[in-house]
C-alpha positions, 0 to 999 in steps of 0.5 A, spaced: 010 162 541 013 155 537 015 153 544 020 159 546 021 161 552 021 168 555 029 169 556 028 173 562 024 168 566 030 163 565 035 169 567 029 170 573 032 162 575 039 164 574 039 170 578 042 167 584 047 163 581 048 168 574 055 171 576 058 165 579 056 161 572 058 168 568 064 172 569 066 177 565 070 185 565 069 190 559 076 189 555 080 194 557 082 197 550 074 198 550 074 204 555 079 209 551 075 207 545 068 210 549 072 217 550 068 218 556 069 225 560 065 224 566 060 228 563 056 222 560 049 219 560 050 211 559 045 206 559 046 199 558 040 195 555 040 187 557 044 189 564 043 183 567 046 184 574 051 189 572 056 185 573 061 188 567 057 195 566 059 196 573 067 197 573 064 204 568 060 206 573 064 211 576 066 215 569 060 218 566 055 222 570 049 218 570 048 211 569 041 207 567 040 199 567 035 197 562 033 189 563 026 185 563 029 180 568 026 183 576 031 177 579 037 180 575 035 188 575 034 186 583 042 183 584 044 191 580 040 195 584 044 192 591 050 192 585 049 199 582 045 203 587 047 209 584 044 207 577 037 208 575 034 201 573 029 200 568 025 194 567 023 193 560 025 191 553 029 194 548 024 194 543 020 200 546 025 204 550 021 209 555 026 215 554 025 221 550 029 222 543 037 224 544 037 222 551 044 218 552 051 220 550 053 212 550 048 205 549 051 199 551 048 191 549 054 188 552 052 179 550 043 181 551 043 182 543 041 176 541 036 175 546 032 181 544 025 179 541 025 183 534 033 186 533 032 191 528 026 195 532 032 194 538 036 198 534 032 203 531 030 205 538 038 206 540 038 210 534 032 214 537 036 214 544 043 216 541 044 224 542 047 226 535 055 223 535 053 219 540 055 212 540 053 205 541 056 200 544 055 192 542 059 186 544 056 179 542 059 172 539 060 170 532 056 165 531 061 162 526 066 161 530 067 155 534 065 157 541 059 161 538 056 156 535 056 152 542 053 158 544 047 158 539 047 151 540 045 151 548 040 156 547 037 153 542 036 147 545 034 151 552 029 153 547 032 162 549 030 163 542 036 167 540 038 170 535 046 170 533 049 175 528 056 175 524 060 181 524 058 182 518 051 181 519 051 187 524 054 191 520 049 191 514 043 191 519 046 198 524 046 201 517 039 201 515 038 203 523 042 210 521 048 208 525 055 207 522 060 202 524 066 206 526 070 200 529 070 192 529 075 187 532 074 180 535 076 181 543 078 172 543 077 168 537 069 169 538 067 175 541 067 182 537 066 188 538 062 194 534 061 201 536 058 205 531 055 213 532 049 217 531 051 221 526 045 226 525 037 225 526 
């Protein structure tokens, strides 16, 4: 494992403490890009304790919380008991095709194993005009390449993407890029739909 750590044992670490380290709310010109009727099936890969999907819990009709930490996903069952949680990987979804309205990877990206498979699996999980949500860091920015900096050296085995990076990789998943835009000097948002398939 070229001395990588499993990212989930670390989170498993971190739980206790992970919403007090990390705060964050989704931005709030986010929610009418989702055009959400209530009608909704969401699911979020790399939840984590929920700690930002959960302010959009109440504005789809169902919620599902992917995660491979059992700390993490244990603090968003006591967070988010209406959800239904998940423990596994975004590489191998355990959903049929064209299952979910809307798929978030808010911040986890970078810690999946292998993107592209990641991607192809949201591609499959999407129902048709349904889109997918990512926010990540820009590694080229100062705070993200701090960012890239101290997962390295924890030896997380993470793997950053530029906005334009993500753009050409989302195209050759069969998902097209509808909007693009930085939330602070670091943060970017993509969202990007299922056009067919």
């Amino acid at each position: 494992m070229d001395g990588k750590i499993i990212p989930h044992r670390i989170f498993d670490l971190l739980s206790p403490i992970y919403d007090l380290l990390i705060r964050g709310e989704p931005p709030t010109d986010l929610i009418p890009l989702l055009d959400l009727t209530g009608d909704e099936v969401i699911l979020e890969i790399g939840a984590g304790t929920g700690r930002i999907i959960q302010s959009l819990s109440h504005l789809c009709s169902d919620l599902f919380l992917l995660d491979p930490s059992p700390a993490m996903l244990a603090k968003a069952r006591v967070k988010i008991p209406c959800a239904n949680h998940y423990l596994g990987y975004a590489e191998s979804l355990p959903w049929q095709k064209a299952f979910f309205d809307r798929v978030f990877a808010i911040d986890s990206l970078h810690h999946w194993n292998n993107q592209v498979k990641g991607l192809i699996e949201v591609y499959r999980v999407l129902k048709n005009q349904g889109s997918f949500i990512l926010i990540e860091f820009d590694p080229n920015t100062r705070f993200g390449h701090y960012i890239r900096s101290m997962e390295r050296l924890l030896r997380m085995g993470s793997k950053f993407y530029s906005p334009r990076e993500i753009r050409k990789i989302l195209s050759v998943t069969g998902l097209t890029v509808s909007k693009q835009y930085y939330i602070d000097g670091a943060t970017y948002v993509t969202v990007a739909r299922k056009a067919f398939g």
